[in-house]
Every structure is written in structure tokens, then in C-alpha cells.
C-alpha positions in Angstrom: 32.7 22.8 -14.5 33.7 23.8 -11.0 30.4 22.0 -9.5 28.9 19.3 -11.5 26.3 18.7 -9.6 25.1 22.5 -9.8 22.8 22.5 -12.4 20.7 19.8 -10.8 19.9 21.9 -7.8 19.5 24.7 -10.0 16.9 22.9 -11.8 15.2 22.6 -8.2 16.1 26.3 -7.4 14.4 27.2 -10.9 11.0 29.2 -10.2 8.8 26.9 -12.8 9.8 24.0 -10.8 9.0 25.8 -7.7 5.9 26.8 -8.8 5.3 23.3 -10.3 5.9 22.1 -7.1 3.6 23.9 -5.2 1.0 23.7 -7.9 1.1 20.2 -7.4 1.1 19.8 -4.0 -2.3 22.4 -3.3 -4.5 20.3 -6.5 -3.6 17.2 -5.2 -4.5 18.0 -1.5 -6.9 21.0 -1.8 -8.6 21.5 -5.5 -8.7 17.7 -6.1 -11.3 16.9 -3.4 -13.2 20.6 -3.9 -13.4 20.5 -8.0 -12.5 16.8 -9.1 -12.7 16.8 -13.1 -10.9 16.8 -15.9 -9.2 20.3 -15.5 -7.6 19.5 -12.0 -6.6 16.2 -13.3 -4.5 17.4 -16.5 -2.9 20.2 -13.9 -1.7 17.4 -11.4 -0.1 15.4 -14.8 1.6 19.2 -16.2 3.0 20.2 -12.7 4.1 16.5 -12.1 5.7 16.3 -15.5 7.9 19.2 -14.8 8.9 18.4 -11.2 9.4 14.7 -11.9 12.6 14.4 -14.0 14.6 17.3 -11.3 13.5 14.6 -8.3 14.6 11.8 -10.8 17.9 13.7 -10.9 18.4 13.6 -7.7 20.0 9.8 -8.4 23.1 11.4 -10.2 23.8 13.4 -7.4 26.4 11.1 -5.4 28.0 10.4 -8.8 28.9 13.7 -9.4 30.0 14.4 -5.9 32.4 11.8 -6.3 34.0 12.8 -9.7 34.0 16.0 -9.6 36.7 16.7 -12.5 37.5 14.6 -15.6 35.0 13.8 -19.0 33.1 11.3 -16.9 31.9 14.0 -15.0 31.6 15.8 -17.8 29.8 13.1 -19.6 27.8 12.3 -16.8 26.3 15.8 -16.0 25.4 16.1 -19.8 23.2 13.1 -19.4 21.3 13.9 -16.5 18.8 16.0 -17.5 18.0 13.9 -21.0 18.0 10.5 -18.8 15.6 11.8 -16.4 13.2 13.5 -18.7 12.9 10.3 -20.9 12.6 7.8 -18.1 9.6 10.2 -17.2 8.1 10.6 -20.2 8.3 6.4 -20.3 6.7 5.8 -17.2 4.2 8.5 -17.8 2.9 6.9 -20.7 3.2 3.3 -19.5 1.6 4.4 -16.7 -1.6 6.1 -18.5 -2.3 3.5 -21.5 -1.5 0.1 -19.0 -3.6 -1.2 -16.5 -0.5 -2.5 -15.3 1.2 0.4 -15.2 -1.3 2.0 -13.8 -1.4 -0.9 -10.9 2.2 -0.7 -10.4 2.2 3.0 -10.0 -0.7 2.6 -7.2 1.0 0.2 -5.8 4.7 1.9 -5.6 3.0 5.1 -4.4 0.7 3.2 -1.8 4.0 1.7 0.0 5.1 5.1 0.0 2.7 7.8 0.8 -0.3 5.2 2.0 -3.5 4.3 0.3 -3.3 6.1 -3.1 -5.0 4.4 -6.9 -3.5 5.8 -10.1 -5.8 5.4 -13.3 -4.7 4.8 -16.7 -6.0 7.5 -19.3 -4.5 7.7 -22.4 -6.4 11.1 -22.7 -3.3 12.4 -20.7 -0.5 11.9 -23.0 -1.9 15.3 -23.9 0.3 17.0 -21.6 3.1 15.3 -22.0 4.8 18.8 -24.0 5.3 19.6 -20.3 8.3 17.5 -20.5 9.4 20.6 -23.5 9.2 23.3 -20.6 11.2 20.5 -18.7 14.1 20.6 -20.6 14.0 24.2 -21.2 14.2 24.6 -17.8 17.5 22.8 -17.4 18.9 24.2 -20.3 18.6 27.9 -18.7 20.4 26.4 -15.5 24.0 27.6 -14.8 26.1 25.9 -12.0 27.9 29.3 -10.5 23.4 30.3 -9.3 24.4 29.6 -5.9 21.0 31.5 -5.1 18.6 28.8 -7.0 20.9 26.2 -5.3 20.0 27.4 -1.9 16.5 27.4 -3.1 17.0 24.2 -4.6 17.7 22.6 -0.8 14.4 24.3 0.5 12.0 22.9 -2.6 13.6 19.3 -2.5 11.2 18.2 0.6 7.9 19.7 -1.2 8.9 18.0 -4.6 9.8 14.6 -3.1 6.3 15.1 -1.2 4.3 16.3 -4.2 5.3 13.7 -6.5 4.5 11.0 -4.5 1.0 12.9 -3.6 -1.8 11.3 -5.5 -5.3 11.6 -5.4 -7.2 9.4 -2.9 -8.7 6.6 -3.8 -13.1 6.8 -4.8 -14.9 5.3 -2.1 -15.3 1.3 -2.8 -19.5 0.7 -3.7 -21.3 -0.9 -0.5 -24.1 -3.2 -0.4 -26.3 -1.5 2.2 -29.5 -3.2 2.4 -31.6 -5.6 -0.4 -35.5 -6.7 -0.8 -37.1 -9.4 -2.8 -40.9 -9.7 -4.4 -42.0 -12.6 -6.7 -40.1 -11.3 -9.9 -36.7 -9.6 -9.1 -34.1 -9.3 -5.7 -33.0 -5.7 -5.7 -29.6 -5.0 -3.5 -29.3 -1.5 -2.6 -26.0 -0.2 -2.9 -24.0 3.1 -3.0 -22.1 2.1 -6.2 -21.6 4.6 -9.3 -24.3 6.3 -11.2 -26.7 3.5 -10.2 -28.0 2.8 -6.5 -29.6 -0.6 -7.5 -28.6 -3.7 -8.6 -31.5 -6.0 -9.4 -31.6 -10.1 -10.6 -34.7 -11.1 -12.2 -33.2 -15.0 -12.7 -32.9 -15.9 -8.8 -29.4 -14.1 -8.5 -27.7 -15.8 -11.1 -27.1 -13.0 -13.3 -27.3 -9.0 -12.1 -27.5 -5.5 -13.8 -27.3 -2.4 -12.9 -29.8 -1.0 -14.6 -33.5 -2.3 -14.3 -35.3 -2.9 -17.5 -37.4 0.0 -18.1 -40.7 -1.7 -18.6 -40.1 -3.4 -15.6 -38.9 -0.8 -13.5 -41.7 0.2 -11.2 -41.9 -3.2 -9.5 -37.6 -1.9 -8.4 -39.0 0.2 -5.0 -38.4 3.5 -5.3 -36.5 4.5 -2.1 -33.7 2.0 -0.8 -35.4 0.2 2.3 -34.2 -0.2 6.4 -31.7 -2.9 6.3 -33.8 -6.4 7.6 -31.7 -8.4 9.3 -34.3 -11.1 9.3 -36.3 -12.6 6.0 -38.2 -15.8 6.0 -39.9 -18.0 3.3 -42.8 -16.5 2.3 -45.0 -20.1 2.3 -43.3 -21.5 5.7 -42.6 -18.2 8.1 -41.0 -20.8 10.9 -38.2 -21.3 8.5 -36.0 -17.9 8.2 -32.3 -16.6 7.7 -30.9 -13.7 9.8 -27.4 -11.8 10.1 -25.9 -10.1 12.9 -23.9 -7.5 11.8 -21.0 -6.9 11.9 -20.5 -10.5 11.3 -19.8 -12.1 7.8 -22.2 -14.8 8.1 -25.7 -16.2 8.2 -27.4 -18.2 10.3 -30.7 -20.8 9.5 -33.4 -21.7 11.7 -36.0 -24.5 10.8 -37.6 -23.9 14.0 -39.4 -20.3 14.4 -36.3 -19.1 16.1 -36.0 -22.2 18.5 -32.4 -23.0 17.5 -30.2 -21.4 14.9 -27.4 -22.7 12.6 -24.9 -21.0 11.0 -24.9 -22.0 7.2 -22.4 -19.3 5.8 -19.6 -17.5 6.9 -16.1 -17.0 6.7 -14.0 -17.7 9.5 -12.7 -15.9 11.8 -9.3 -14.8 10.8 -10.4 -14.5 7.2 -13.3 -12.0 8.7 -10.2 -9.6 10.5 -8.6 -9.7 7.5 -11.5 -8.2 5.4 -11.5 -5.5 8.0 -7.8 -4.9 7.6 -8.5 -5.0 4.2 -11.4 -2.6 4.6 -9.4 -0.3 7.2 -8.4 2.9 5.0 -9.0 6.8 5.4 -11.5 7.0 2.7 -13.4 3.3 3.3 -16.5 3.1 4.9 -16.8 1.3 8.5 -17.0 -2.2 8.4 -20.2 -3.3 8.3 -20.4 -7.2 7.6 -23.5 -8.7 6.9 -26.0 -5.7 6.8 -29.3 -7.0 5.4 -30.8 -10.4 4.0 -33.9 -11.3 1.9 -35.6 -14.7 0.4 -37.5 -15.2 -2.7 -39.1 -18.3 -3.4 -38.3 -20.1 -7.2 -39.7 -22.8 -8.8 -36.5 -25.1 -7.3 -36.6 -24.1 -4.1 -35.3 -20.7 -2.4 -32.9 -18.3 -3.5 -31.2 -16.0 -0.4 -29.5 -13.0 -0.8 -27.0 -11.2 2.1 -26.0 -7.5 1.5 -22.2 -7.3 2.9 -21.3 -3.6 2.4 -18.0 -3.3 1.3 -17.6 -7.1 0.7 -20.9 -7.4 -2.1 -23.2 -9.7 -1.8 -23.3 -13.8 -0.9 -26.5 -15.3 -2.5 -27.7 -19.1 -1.9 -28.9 -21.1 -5.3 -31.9 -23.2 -4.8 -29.7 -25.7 -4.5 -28.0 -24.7 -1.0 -24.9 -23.9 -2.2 -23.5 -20.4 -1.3 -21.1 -18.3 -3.3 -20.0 -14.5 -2.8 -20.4 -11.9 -5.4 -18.0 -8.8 -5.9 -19.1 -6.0 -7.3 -18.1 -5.6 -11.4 -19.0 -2.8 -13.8 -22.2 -4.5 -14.6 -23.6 -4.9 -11.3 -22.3 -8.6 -9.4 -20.8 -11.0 -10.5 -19.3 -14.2 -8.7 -15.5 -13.8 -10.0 -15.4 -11.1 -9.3 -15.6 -11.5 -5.4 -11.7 -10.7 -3.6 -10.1 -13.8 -2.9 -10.2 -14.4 0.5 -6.4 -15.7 0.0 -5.1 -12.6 -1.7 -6.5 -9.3 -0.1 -5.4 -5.9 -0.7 -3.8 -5.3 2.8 -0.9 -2.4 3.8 1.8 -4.7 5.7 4.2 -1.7 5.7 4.5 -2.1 9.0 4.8 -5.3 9.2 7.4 -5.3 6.6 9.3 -2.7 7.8 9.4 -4.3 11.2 11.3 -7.5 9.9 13.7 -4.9 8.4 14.9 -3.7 11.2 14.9 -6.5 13.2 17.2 -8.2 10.8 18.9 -4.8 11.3 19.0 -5.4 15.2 20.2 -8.6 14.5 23.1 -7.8 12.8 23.9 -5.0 15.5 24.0 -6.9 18.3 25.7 -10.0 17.0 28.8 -7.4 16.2 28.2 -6.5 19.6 28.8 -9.5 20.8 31.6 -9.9 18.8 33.8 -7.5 19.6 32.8 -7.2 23.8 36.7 -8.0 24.5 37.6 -5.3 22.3 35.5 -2.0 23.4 37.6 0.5 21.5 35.4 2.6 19.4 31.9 1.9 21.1 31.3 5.3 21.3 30.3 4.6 16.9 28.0 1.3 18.5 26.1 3.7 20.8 25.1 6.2 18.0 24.5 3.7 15.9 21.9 1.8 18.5 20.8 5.4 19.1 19.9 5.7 15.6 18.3 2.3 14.4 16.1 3.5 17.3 15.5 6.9 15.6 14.9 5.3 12.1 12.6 2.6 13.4 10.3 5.6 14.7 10.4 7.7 11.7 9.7 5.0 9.3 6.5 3.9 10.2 3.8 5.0 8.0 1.5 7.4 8.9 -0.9 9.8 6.9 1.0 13.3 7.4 1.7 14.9 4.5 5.3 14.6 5.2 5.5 10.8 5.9 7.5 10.4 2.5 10.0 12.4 4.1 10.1 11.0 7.3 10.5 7.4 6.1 13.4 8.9 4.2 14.8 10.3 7.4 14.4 6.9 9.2 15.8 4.5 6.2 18.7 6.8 6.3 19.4 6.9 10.3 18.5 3.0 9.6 21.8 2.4 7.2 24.1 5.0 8.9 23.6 3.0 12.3 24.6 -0.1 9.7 27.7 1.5 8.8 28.5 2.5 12.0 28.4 -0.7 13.6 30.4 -1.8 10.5 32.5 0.5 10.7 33.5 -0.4 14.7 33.4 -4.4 13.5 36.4 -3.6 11.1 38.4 -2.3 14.0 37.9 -4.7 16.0 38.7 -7.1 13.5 35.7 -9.2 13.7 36.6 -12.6 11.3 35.1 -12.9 8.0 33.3 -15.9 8.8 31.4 -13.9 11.5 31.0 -11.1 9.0 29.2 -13.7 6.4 27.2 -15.8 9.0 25.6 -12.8 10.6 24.9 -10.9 7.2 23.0 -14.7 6.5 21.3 -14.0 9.6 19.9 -10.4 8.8 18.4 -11.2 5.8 17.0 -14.4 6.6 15.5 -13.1 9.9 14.1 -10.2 8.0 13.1 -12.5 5.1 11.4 -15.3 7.4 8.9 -12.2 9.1 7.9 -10.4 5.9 7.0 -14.3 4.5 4.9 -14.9 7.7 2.6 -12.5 7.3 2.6 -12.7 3.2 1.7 -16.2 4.4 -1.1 -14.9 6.0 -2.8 -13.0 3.4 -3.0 -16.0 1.5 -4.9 -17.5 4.4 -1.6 -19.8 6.0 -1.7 -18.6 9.0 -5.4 -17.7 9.2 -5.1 -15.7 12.3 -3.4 -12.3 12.7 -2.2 -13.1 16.5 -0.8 -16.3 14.9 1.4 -14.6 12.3 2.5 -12.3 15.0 3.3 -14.8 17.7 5.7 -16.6 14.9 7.3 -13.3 13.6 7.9 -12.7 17.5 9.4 -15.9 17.6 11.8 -15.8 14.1 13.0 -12.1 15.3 13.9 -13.3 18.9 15.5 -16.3 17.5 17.2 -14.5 14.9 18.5 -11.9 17.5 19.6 -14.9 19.3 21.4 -17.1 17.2 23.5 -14.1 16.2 24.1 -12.9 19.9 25.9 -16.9 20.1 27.5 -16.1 17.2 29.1 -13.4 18.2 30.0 -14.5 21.8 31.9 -17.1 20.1 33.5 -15.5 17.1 35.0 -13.2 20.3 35.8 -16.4 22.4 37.6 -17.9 19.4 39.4 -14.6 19.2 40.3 -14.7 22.8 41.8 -18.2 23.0 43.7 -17.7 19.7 45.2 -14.1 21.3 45.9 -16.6 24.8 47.5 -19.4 22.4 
């Protein structure tokens, strides 16, 4: 075998995975959203089962450039196609009888593509005989097709793109506006087949579906959002929200003074909305709408907070948020304030390449008495530059591809500047302590703002101003690293 590695473009160049491909990419963007159902669905699964295991390929392909002659290459080309079609079929079906395969899926392709949610369905093993047409497809592939190989280098992008296209995610239910009478609280909401969610206990317990007998006193037609309820026997006693705030405030009064009594702060609140901040997410809203209804032990207060559910005082005073479950509310069900769903891609990819940076300029420093080769440290600063740009996230339909691009200009400029380091002859030591540097320096920024997810530091321009200050410091300690790995070298050369 001439060209090991042939067949595997082949497979790419092959017109069912080019049509696969392209079947994929137009249901996931186009019929999806204009004929969701179960027909669309099972085409996305049969197009992705027989484009996933030639993109899955693609790992083998260094190997075989590398040993191109002998049984291991032999050995190895033989177990391409078989590896990559059973690691498919195994995360397909992990992936659609799990929930946590199904939430590890969602969450890979979400890093990847942006906001995407995967659903386990067992239902879709169904078209897992895709993976049949798969392997017949390899089978039929010959290494001396130099034409499918050719088309092979054209489809990659589209496959790598289509596989990691997924539908969007439904829109979350929002709690737009509640009202209260003497026997239930209804909260209004734009949440599955239901739009209200009614408590006939004082908001202790919800459902989403009103008892039939009972279901005239529910109003017919969701009502304008009040912003302002008070207690039906004492009017100069009243709650109010001020959208889009998360809070409430209490007057005693008539409106003479006011006093917040709930609310989250404020670096929890920007983190809901960062939370909240996605293509197919409504606008943050806050608290929308309030009501009171009077119990035997007091007062019960409901808040309707959109996207957030719903916070409801007991007669007791105490105040507790409610998420939104499959039955209606329910207090457990309310996202942690210390663990919100929030893309730090950025972020995250920022502390990458400042470690990156890092480790460039310390070698820079450490070899400034010995300039030979800097023409390799110039393209490499040229390109850390070029693969900070292209790897932020963005929601083009080729953003896979461009943070490909950019993690690839992002290790080249690495073995560039590694490459003018060894010529230079930059000590071991200074090779180890800078290398500590990079990843701790990239490793302190990413746990900053994981640290503020979970609430330590509560504010965003906090977490910033200390990442600011771990990259500059990290930069900086390995600048005087390097300035005196090189005067070490210096006096040693003068001794």
C-alpha cells in the first residue's frame, strides 16, 4: 500500500459521505427550525452516523503519514475504519439512552460550536444500521482514487462543521406575569403545552394543570404584568418590583418608604444575565410581575421572574425561589446561584494563551544575547496573535473551523519559539521553570472565574481585575526569568 492514509480521504471523497455531509449540514440549519419532528430528527442521526466515523478517522492520519511502509502500517490502516465506526456506534448509543451522555454530548458540542442541548432518545438506536452503509462505504475505497482524495480535502471542512452542528436549544419557559383571588395564585408562563401554573395551598405545592372542576376561577387570558400588589385587608401595606431587577421591595407605609426584603445581589444578578445571554433566550427580564393572597397564617407573595421562575414568600416571611420542573415549580429545582450554566470560552481560552504569551516571552528574554534565528520568534509572535483572533467563539457556521485554525497557529507559534530556544541553548532549568509558569498562569485564570460561578468572587469586574493581575504577573515573573537564565549564560561565557 503505496499511501496508507488513502483510503481515509477516500472515504471523505466517497459521494454518500458527501451527500451525508450536506444532508446534515441543511436539516440541522434549515429543515430543523422549518419542520422540527420526528422525521428531521432520525435524518440528522442517519447522515451523522455515516459522516462521523470518516471525521473520527481523521485521528489515524499522522500515524500513517509517519509509517508509511511496514505491517504496522499495515496493521494500522486495517483498523481504522472498524475503530472509528465502533467508537461511534458507542457514543451514539451512550449518548441516546444516558442523560449523562446526553449532558456530556451538550456540553462537548456547546464548547465547540456554542449553545447546542443533545437529548437522549433511545427511539434512535433505530438508525444505527447507518453505521452498515458506513462500512460499506470504506470497504469500496481504494488508495490509488486520487480524484475522491481531492474531494476528500474539499468535504473535510463541511463534515468537521456538520458534525458538530446540533439543533438549538428550545426556548427556556418564562414566568411573565401572575394574579391571585381567595382560592388559587396562577403564574402565567410561556412553558410547554400549559401556559399556567396555579397553587391552590399558598404556593407550597404547583401543577400545571388546573383541576378541571376548579378551572374557571384560573382567568382565561394571561393578565398585564402588575408590578405592584397589596394586601387585600390593609392597602397601605404592598410589595412592588422594578424590573429588570431580581428583587422586591416592602412598604408598611402607603408608599412613604420602601424596603427591599428579597433579592440577589448584585454580582449574582449579572451572572443570571450571563447565564441568560444566548441566541435563542429571551431578554432578561428580572422581576416582571408580583401578587399577594391572604391565608389563614398570614400572607403568601408570589414574584414572576421570567426566565429565572418564580420566588414566593410563606406566611411566615421567609422567601425561597422556585425553578421551573416538569410539573409546574418546584423549590429544588431553582439553579443554584453558585453553579450557573455560563459559556467562559472566552474566558478560558484567554488564560490559554496568556500562559502561551508567557512562555513566549520568557524564551525571549532568554535568549536576547543570542538573536540568531529570531526571524522563527517573529512568526511565531505573528501567529499566537493570529490564533488568539480566530479562536474566539462566535456563532458563524464556520467557528469550528476557525478555532481549529487558531489552536493550530496557537501551537505552531509554540514550536517555533521552541524551536529558536533549542538553538540558543536556553538551560533546562529555564526550560522547566517557564513551562511551570505557562500552565500555572493559565491554570490560576481559568480557576478565577470557575471561582466565580460558584459565587467567590461575586463580581465579574472582580474576577477580571485578578485574572488581569495573575496574567501580568505570570508574564512577568517569566520575563525575570529569562533575563537571568541569559545573564547566567553571559557571565558563565565571560568566566
Amino acid at each position: 500500500m503505496k499511501h496508507p492514509h488513502g483510503p481515509v480521504l477516500a472515504w471523505f471523497g466517497h459521494p454518500a459521505t458527501v451527500v451525508a455531509t450536506f444532508v446534515l449540514l441543511v436539516n440541522d440549519h434549515l429543515l430543523k427550525a422549518l419542520w422540527p419532528g420526528p422525521v428531521t430528527g432520525k435524518l440528522s442521526d442517519v447522515a451523522g452516523l455515516l459522516v462521523a466515523p470518516p471525521v473520527l478517522a481523521l485521528a489515524f492520519l499522522p500515524a500513517l503519514a509517519l509509517t508509511r511502509a511496514g505491517p504496522f502500517s499495515s496493521a494500522l490502516a486495517r483498523l481504522t475504519a472498524p475503530v472509528a465506526i465502533v467508537a461511534t456506534g458507542v457514543g451514539f448509543t451512550l449518548v441516546k439512552t444516558t442523560e449523562e451522555g446526553a449532558e456530556l454530548a451538550s456540553r462537548a458540542w456547546t464548547l465547540v460550536a456554542g449553545p447546542s442541548r443533545v437529548l437522549a432518545d433511545p427511539t434512535d438506536l433505530v438508525v444505527l444500521p447507518a453505521l452498515g452503509v458506513a462500512w460499506l462505504v470504506w470497504r469500496g475505497c481504494r488508495s490509488d482514487q486520487t480524484v475522491r482524495r481531492a474531494r476528500a480535502l474539499v468535504v473535510v471542512p463541511f463534515a468537521l462543521v456538520g458534525v458538530t452542528a446540533t439543533s438549538a436549544a428550545p426556548p427556556p419557559p418564562t414566568a411573565l406575569s401572575v394574579s391571585a383571588d381567595g382560592e388559587s395564585i396562577t403564574v402565567f408562563t410561556r412553558f410547554g403545552p400549559s401556559s399556567a401554573v396555579v397553587s391552590r395551598d399558598g404556593g407550597r405545592t404547583w401543577s400545571m394543570r388546573p383541576d378541571p372542576v376548579q378551572a374557571p376561577a384560573t382567568p382565561p387570558v394571561p393578565p398585564l404584568p402588575a408590578t405592584r400588589a397589596c394586601l387585600p385587608d390593609d392597602p397601605r401595606h404592598c410589595y412592588r418590583v422594578s424590573p429588570p431587577r431580581l428583587g422586591v421591595d416592602e412598604t408598611r407605609d402607603g408608599g412613604t418608604s420602601w424596603k427591599t426584603v428579597w433579592g440577589v445581589t448584585e454580582g449574582r444578578e449579572d451572572a443570571l444575565r450571563r447565564s441568560n445571554d444566548h441566541p435563542y433566550t429571551p431578554p432578561w427580564q428580572g422581576s416582571t410581575a408580583i401578587a399577594v393572597q391572604r391565608v389563614p397564617d398570614g400572607h403568601v407573595v408570589v414574584v414572576a421572574n421570567g426566565t429565572d421562575g418564580i420566588a414566593v414568600r410563606g406566611p411566615w416571611g421567609a422567601w425561597r425561589r422556585h425553578g421551573f420542573s416538569a410539573g409546574g415549580f418546584y423549590s429544588d429545582a431553582a439553579v443554584p446561584l453558585d453553579a450557573l450554566n455560563i459559556d467562559l470560552r472566552v474566558e478560558h481560552r484567554i488564560g490559554l494563551f496568556t500562559g502561551l504569551l508567557a512562555f513566549m516571552v520568557g524564551m525571549t528574554a532568554a535568549r536576547r544575547r543570542e538573536p540568531q534565528d529570531s526571524g522563527l520568534a517573529a512568526t511565531a509572535y505573528v501567529l499566537a496573535a493570529l490564533g488568539f483572533l480566530f479562536v474566539q467563539p462566535s456563532e458563524s457556521l464556520i467557528s469550528p473551523l476557525f478555532f481549529l485554525f487558531g489552536s493550530a497557529c496557537g501551537l505552531t507559534a509554540a514550536a517555533l519559539m521552541a524551536t529558536a530556544a533549542i538553538k540558543a541553548r536556553v538551560p533546562a532549568w529555564t526550560w522547566t521553570t517557564l513551562s511551570a509558569i505557562t500552565v500555572c498562569t493559565s491554570a490560576i485564570i481559568w480557576t478565577i472565574f470557575s471561582g466565580w460561578l460558584s459565587g467567590t468572587p461575586d463580581d465579574y469586574s472582580t474576577a477580571r481585575l485578578l485574572a488581569w493581575f495573575a496574567g501580568c504577573s505570570g508574564v512577568g515573573t517569566s520575563v525575570l526569568i529569562g533575563w537571568t537564565a541569559a545573564r547566567n549564560a553571559e557571565r558563565r561565557r565571560a568566566a
